[in-house]
C-alpha positions in Angstrom: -77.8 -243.5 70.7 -78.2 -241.5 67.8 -81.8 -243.0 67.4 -83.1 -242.4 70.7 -81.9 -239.2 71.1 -84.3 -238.8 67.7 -87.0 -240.4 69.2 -86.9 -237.9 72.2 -87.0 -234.9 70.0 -89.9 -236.7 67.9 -91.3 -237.2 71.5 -91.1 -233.6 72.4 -92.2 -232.1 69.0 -95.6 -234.4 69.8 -96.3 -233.0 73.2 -96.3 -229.4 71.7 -92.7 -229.0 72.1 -90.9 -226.6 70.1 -86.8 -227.7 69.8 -85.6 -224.0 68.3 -87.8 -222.3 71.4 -85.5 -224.6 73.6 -81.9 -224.2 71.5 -82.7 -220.2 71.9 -83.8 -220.3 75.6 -85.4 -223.5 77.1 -85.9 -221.4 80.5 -87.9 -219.4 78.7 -89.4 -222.2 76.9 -89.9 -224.6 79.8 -91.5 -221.5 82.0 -94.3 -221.6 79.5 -95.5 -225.9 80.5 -98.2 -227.3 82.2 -96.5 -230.7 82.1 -93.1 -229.9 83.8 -91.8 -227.6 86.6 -88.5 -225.9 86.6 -87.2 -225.9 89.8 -83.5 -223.5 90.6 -82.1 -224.3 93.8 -79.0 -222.1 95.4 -75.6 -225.2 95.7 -77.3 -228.8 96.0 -79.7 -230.4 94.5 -82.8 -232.0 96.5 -82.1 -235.6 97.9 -85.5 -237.5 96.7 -83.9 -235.6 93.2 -80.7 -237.2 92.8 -80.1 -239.6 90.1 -76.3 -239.6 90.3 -76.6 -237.5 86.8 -73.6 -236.5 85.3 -74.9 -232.8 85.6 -75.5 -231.0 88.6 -79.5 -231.0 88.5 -81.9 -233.4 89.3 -85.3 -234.8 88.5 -88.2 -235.7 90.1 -91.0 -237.7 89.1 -93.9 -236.7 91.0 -94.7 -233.7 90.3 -92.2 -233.9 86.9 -89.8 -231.5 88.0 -86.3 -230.5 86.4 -83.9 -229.2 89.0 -80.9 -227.1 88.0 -78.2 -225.6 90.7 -77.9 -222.0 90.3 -74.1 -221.9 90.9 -73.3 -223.1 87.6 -72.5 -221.0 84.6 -75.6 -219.4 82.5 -74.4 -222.5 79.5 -74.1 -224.9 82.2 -77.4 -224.6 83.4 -79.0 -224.9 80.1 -77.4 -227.8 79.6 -78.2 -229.5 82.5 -81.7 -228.1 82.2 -82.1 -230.0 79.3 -80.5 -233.3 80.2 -83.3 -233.7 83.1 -85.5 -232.6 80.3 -83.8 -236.2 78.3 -85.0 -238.0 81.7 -88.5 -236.6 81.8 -88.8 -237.9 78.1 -87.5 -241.1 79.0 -89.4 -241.4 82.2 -92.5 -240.5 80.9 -93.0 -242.3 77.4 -93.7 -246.1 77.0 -91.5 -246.2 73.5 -88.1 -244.3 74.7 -88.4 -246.2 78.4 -89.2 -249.3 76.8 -86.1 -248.8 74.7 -83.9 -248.0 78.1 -85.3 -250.5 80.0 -83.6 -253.2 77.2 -80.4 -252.0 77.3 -77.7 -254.1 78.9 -76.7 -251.0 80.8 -79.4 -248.9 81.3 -79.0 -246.5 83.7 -75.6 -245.5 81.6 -77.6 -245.9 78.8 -80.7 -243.3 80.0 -77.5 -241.0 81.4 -75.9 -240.3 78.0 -78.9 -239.9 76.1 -79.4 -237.5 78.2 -75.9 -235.7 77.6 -76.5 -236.4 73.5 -80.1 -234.7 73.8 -79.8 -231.7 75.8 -76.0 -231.4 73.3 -78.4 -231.7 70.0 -80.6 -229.2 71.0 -78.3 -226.5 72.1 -75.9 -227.4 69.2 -78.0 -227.8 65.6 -76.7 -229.2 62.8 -75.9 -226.5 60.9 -74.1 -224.9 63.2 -72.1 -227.5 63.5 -71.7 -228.2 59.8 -70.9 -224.3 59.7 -67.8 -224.7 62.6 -66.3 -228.1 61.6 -66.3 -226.4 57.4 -66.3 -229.9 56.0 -63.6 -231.1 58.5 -64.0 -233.4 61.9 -64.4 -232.4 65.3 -61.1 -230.5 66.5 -59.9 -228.3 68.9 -60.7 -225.5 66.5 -64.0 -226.4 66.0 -64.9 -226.7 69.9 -63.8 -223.4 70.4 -65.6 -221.8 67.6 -69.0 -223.5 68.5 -68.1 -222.1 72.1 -68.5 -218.5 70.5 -71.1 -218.9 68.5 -73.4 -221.1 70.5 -74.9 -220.2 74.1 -73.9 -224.4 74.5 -71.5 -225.1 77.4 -68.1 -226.9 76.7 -70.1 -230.1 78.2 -72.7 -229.7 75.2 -69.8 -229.4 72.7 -68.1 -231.9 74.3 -71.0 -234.5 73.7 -71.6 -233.1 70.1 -68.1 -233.3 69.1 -67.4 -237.0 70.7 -70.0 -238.1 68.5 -69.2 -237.0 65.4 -65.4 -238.3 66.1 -64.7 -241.5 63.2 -62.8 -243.7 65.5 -62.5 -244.4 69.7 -61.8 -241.3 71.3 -62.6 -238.5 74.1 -63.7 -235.4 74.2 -62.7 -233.5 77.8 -63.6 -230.0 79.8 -60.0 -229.5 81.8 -59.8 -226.4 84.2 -56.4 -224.5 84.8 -55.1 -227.0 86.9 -55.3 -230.0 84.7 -58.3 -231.5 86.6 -61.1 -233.4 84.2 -64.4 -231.6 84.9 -66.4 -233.5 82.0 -65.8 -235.8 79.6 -67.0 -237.3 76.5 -65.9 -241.1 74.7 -66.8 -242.6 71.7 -65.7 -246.3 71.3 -63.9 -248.3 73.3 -61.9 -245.8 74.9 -62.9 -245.4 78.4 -63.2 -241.0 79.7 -61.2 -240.1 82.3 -63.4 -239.9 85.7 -64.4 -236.5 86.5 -61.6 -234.8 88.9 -59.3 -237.2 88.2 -55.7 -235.3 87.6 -54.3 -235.4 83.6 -51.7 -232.8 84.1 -49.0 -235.4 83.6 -50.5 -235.8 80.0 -47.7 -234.5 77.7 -50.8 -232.7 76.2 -52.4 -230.9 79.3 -48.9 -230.1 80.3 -47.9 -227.9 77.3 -51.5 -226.4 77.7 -50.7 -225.2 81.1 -47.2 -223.7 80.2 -49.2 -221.7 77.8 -52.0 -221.1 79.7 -52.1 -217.1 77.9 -51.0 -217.6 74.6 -54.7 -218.9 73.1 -53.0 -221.0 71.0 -54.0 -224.4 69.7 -51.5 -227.2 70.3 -51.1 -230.6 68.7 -49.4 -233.8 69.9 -49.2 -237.1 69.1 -47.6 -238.3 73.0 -50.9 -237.8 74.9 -52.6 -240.2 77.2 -55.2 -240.6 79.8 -54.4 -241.5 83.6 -56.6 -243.6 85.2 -57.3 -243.7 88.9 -56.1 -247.0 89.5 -52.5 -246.4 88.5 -52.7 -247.3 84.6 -52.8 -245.0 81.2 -55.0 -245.5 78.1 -52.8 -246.2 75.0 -50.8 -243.3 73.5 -52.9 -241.4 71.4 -53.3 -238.1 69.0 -54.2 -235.0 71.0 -55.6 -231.5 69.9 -56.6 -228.6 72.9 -57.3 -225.3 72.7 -58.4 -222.7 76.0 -62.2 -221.9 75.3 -62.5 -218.8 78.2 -61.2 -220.2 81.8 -61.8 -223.9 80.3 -59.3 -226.3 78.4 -61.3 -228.5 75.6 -59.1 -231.6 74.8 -59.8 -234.3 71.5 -58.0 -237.5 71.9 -58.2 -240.4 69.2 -56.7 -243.8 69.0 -56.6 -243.2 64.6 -57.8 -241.1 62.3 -57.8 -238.0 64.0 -59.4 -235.1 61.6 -56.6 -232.7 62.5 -53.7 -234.6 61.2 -53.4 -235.5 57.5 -52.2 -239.4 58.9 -52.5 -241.0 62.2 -52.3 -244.8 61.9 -53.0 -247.6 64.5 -50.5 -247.6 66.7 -49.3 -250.8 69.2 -50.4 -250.8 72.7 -48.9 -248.5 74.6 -50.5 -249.1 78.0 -49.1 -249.4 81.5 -51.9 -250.9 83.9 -52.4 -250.8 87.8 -54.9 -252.8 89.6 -57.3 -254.6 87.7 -61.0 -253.4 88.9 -63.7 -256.1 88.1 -67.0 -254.4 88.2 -70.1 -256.2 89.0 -72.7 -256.4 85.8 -75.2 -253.8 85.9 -78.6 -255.5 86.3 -81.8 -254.1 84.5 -83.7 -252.2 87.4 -87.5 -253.9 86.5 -91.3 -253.6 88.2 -93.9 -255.8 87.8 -97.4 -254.4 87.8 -99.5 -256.5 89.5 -102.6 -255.8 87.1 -101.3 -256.2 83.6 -98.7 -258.2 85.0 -95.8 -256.6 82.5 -92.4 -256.2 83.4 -91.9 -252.3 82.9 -89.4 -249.3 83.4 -89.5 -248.0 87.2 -90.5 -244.3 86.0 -93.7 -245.7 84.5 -95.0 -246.2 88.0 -96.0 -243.6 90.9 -93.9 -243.6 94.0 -95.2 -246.4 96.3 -97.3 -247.5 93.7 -98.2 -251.5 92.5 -99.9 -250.6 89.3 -98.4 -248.9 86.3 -99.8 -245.3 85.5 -101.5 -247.0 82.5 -103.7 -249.7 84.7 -103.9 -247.3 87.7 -105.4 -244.8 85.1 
């Protein structure tokens, strides 16, 4: 991930693309392209747009158009503003679609580079280096980036999930306890999006101290999965960054404790769900006859954009 979400910005930097212009304001930024439209729309986003993102924005390939909902928050917009950016690179370079195209899972794949793009940009090294102080991601460290940044808790999120040493999440809560994003690293599977963790010993104690701004640490938490099971126990850290809960959960190792071991398996399972394989969507062009990414041909199109050129 970490290499294509280099490529993209290598991408951008060779179309003219300036990544501080976009950390500081990518409206601003984007306003100023020939290549891309911006498009704000009031509560929904277009149909012939949506690409089941894990923002609420679309994009469109022809004419290349971002679409953000305006109902969001002024972070939340620039992040998603610069996830459909992450698709537009994707979509529109042989290298970086090439490289989605091959991936066992590709639509997941293209979705969270996405997420780790648009979370580089509005999040810069050194200001992440500057909030973690030569410690790992925790609670304390996603709310300071919250104050110094104009990155939403989604951005951090993604920043902070991948700078975590061992499985773990990363999660956006609101004041009920309901998941509103979330972040994984490893084999720990995120809670789905408004799916209910206030029965996590964690979230709980967050709630019961929903004013004091304090950060709490446990070592009981868990996530609940729709189908009736729980993840493991694991080592929890949250902290209230403005109306929004920010929770770190690791199986080992978490940074914010000086030692969390492996533990057993803790789990209690529901119904198993078998999902079908996710199958590589593929076009042929009938010219050059390759096998390419579906975003490197027109709509309606038989020929690639490079043979129809």
């Amino acid at each position: 991930m970490a290499a294509q979400v280099a490529a993209m910005i290598a991408v951008w930097c060779s179309r003219d693309g300036d990544i501080e212009a976009l950390t500081l304001d990518a409206f601003g930024a984007l306003d100023q392209r020939e290549d891309v439209t911006v498009t704000s729309v009031p509560e929904f986003v277009p149909a012939e747009a949506q690409l089941e993102c894990s923002v609420a924005g679309g994009y469109r390939d022809s004419p290349p158009t971002l679409v953000v909902t305006q109902s969001m928050s002024v972070r939340r917009q620039h992040f998603t503003l610069l996830h459909e950016l992450g698709h537009h690179l994707q979509r529109t370079d042989l290298t970086l679609g090439e490289t989605v195209l091959m991936h066992p899972e590709p639509d997941s794949f293209e979705e969270a580079a996405c997420d780790a793009f648009a979370a580089r940009v509005l999040l810069p090294d050194d200001m992440v280096a500057s909030a973690l102080g030569g410690d790992g991601p925790s609670a304390r460290s996603a709310v300071e980036l919250f104050a110094l940044s104009n990155a939403s808790r989604a951005a951090i999120s993604v920043r902070l999930a991948g700078l975590l040493t061992s499985a773990g999440v990363v999660a956006v809560l609101d004041e009920t306890g309901t998941i509103t994003f979330a972040a994984s690293r490893g084999g720990l599977f995120p809670p789905r999006r408004t799916s209910d963790q206030s029965a996590n010993p964690l979230v709980r104690t967050m709630l019961e101290r929903r004013d004091e701004g304090e950060i709490v640490t446990r070592s009981d938490a868990h996530i609940r999965y729709s189908n009736g099971g729980t993840s493991n126990t694991l080592y929890g850290q949250a902290a209230w960054a403005g109306d929004r809960m920010i929770m770190l959960m690791v199986e080992e190792a978490a940074p914010w404790l000086s030692y969390s071991p492996p533990r057993d398996g803790t789990a209690t399972f529901g119904k198993v769900q078998v999902e079908e394989p996710v199958e590589p969507k593929a076009r042929l062009c009938e010219r050059c006859w390759l096998v390419k990414h579906p975003a490197q041909f027109d709509i309606g199109a038989e020929m690639c954009r490079e043979c129809a050129a």
